[in-house]
C-alpha positions, 0 to 999 in steps of 0.5 A: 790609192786610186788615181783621180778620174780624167777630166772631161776634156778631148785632146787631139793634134791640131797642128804639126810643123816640121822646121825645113820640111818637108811636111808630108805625112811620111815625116811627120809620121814619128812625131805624132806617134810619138806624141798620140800615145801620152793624150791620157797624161796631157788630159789628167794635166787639164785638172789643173787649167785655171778655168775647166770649162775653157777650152783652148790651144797649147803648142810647143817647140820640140828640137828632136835629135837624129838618133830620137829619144827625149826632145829639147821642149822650148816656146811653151804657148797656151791661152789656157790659164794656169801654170799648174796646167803649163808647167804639166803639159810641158812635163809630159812632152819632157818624158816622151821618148821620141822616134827616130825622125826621118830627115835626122835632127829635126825641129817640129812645132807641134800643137795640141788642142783641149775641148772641154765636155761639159 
């Protein structure tokens, strides 16, 4: 059976904190890597947004350990209505096989921002 087709929707990083630093491009560096990969998976997660033509932010906290590998995701935050949406967003960022980070366990804040192409 065919899968559904994307909704219209960019998903792109607008922010990365990376707890304790430093927060240059060499550390964020295997984060976002990480992350860019599953933007296809977070856009099929805007199906379920209560309001597809609102767009919005969606950030997380994400307790990376030394060795890499799936992160503790905590602190969900969205103004994108719909738990379909969230409990998604957050079942993607759950199966993401992390890199090793730089400076060892790692503890990042990491946003997302949905714009709608209506």
């Amino acid at each position: 059976m065919p899968s559904a087709p994307l909704p219209a929707v960019q998903v792109s990083n607008i922010g990365l904190h990376i707890g304790g630093g430093p927060n240059d491009a060499v550390t964020k560096e295997p984060v976002l890597k990480s992350v860019e990969p599953h933007f296809e998976a977070f856009r099929a997660c805007f199906a379920s947004a209560d309001d597809p033509k609102k767009g919005g932010d969606f950030g997380v906290d994400l307790l990376i350990e030394a060795a890499g590998g799936v992160a503790k995701v905590t602190h969900p935050r969205t103004i994108i209505g719909g738990e379909a949406f969230r409990s998604c967003v957050v079942g993607v960022f759950d199966k993401i096989a992390f890199q090793k980070p730089k400076g060892g366990r790692t503890m990042a804040s990491y946003s997302l921002h949905f714009t709608p192409r209506n």
